[in-house]
N, C-alpha and C positions, 0 to 999 in steps of 0.2 A: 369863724373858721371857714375859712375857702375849700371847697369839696374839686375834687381834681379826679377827673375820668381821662382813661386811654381814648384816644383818637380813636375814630372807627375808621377800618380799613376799607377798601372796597377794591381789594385785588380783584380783579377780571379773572372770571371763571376760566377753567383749562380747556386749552379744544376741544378734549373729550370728553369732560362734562358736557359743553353745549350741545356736543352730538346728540351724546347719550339723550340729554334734555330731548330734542327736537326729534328726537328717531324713536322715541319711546313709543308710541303707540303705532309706526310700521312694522317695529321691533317684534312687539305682542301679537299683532294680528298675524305675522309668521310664526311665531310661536304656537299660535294656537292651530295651524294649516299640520307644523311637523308632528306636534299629537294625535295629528289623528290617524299616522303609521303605525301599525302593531309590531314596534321592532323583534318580536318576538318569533316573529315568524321570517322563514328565507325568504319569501316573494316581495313580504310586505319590506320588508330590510334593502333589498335590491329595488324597489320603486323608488324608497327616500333615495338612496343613492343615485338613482337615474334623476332625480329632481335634483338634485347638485349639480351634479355633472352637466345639466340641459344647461345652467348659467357659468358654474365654474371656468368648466374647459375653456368657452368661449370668452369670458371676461379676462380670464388668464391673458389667452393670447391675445385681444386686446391690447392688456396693459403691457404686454412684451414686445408687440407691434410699435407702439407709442413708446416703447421704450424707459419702462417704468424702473430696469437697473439704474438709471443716473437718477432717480427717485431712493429707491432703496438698493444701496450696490449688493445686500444678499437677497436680492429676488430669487436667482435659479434656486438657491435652497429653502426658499420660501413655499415655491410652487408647487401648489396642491394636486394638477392635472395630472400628473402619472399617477400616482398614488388613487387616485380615483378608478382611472379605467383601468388598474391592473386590480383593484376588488372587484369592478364591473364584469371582467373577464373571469373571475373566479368566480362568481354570482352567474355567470349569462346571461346576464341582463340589456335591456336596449340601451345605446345611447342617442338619444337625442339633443340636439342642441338648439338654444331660445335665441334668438337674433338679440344683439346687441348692442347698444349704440359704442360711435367713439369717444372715450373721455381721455382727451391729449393735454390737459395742462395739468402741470402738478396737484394744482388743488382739485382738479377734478376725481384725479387717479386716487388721491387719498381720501376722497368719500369711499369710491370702489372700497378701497383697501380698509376702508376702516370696519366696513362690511365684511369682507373675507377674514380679516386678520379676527375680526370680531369672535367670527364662525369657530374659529379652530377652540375657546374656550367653550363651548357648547358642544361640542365634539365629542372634549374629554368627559363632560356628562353625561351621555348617550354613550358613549363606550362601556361604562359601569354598568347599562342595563343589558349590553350586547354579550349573547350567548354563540362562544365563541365556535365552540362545536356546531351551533345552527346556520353561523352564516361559513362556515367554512375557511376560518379566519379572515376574511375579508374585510379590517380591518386597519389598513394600511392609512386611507383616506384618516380616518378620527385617530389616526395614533399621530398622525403626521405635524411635526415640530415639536421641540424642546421647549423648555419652562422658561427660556430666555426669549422667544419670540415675540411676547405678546407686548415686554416692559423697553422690548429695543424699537418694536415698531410705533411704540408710545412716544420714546424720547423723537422718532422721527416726525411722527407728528407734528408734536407741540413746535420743535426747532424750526417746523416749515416756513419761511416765507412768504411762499406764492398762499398757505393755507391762510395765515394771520390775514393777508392783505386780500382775499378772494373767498373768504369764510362761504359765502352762500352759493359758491358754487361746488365747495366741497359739500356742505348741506344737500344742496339740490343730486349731487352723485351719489351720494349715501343715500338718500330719499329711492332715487330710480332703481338702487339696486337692488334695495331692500323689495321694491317691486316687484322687480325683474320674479327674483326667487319668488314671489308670493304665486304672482302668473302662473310657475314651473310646478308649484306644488300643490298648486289648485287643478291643474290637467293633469300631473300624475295620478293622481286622487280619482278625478273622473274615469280617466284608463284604467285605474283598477277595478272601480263601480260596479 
């Protein structure tokens, strides 16, 4: 009797697996930077926020500079930067902003992005601990986008292109950014010390 096995497949991992793969331990080592904010308290709550905003804002504009709408035609309602400085304003908080590099090709912009777009699910995590009365609602930044945001900026991924065919330079964008933030929330950290 002849014994008969399925083929084994070896569909190619999804863009964002391999991110996910290769960003895993930038990923962590910010993780472990945002823990050590006592979101608990207004000052400490307005510092995380000013370590956003020092990369945000400026990555924002950036990707608007370069023109990241013909990327994702709902950018404007994507963009995080108002919703940022009007918690900041409500907090009195500084803003500071971390110098930037330019990421102009699609696949660059969608490392950025896979970064921010990433943020906004972590957000909603950090909101669940935020005491809404302490920060004075100032909560616009982690409430900001609907439950569709995260699965449409997926489909935009994966359909990309310039990503398929330039992988390691949306890598390398994702890599820098994840940096970027790290930088931003390792001095916030220190300024509050």
């Amino acid at each position: 009797m002849l014994e008969t096995t399925a083929p084994l497949t070896t569909a190619s991992p999804s863009v964002r697996g391999r991110l996910k793969i290769a960003t895993t331990a930038a990923h962590a080592r910010l993780d472990t930077l945002a823990k050590r904010f006592d979101l608990s308290t207004r000052t400490a709550y307005a510092e995380f926020l000013s370590a956003h905003a020092a990369v945000l804002i400026p990555l924002e504009q950036m990707l608007a500079e370069n023109r990241v709408v013909d990327v994702l035609a709902d950018w404007p309602e994507r963009s995080r930067s108002s919703a940022l400085m009007r918690d900041l304003d409500i907090l009195r908080a500084d803003l500071r902003a971390a110098p930037v590099p330019s990421f102009a090709t699609e696949a660059e912009m969608f490392g950025v992005l896979y970064v921010l777009e990433g943020s906004r699910l972590g957000a909603r995590m950090i909101l669940r601990s935020i005491d809404e009365n302490t920060v004075n609602g100032a909560t616009h930044y982690l409430r900001h986008g609907g439950a569709k945001v995260w699965p449409s900026f997926l489909d935009a991924l994966e359909s990309s292109c310039d990503v398929a065919a330039n992988f390691p330079a949306t890598l390398d964008a994702a890599l820098t950014t994840f940096e970027i933030f790290e930088h931003a929330f390792g001095a916030e950290l220190q300024v509050a010390a």
